[in-house]
C-alpha positions in Angstrom: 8.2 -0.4 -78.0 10.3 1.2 -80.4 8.6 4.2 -82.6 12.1 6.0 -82.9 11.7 9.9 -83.3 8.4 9.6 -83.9 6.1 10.8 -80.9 3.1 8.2 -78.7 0.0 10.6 -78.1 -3.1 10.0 -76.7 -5.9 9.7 -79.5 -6.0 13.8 -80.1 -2.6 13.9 -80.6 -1.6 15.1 -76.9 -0.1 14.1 -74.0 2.6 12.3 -75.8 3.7 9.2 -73.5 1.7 7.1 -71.3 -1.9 8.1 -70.5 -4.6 5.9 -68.4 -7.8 5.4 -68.9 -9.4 5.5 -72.2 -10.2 2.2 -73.8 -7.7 0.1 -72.5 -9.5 0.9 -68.7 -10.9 -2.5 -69.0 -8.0 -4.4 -70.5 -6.6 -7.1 -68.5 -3.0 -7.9 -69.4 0.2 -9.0 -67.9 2.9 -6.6 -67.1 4.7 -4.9 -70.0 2.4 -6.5 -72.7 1.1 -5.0 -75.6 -2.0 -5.1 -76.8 -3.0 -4.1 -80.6 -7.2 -2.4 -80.1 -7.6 -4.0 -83.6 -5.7 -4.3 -86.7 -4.5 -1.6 -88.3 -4.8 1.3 -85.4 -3.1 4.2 -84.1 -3.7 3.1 -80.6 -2.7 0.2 -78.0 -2.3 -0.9 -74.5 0.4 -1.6 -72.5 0.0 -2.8 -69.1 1.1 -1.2 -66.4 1.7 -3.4 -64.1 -0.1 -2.0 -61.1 -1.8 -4.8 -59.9 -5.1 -4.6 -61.7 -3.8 -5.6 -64.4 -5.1 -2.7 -66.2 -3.6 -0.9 -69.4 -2.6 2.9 -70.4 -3.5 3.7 -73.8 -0.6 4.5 -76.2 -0.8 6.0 -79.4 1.0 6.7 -82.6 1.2 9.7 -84.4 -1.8 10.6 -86.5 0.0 9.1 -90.0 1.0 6.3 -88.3 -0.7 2.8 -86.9 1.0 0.6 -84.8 2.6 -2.7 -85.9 2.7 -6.0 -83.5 4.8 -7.5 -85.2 7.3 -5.1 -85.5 6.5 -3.3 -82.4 6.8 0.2 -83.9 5.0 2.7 -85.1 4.8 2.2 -89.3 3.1 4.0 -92.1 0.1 1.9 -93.1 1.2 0.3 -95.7 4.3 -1.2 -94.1 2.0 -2.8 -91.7 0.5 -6.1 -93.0 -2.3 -6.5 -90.9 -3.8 -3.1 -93.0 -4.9 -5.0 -96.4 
């Protein structure tokens, strides 16, 4: 994932970077994928690969939702899925 200069924080805008638990405790995923909580949101999981299959929640900065299809961070209106 690419968001540039532009900081991943947990949903109160802290612990920028990787955090577990959350809502992506019960995701199942393959390793490395992504996966959007719903269109248009600040947050997502990744999976982390540690067997469970389980996902850490990621999160753009509090302007920003995250964009699958560019997988970045964008301003809302450069993401289509926010109509």
């Amino acid at each position: 994932m690419d968001c540039g200069d532009r900081p991943i924080c947990d949903e109160d805008d802290d612990n920028c970077g990787a955090t577990s638990g959350g809502s992506c405790s019960e995701v199942i995923c393959e390793e490395g994928e992504m996966i959007e909580l719903g269109p248009c949101e600040r947050c997502l999981c990744q999976c982390t690969g540690d067997g469970e299959g389980e996902g850490d929640e990621l999160c753009c900065s509090e302007d920003l939702v995250w964009d699958p299809s560019q997988g970045a961070c964008v301003e809302e209106d450069e993401n289509p899925g926010c109509d």
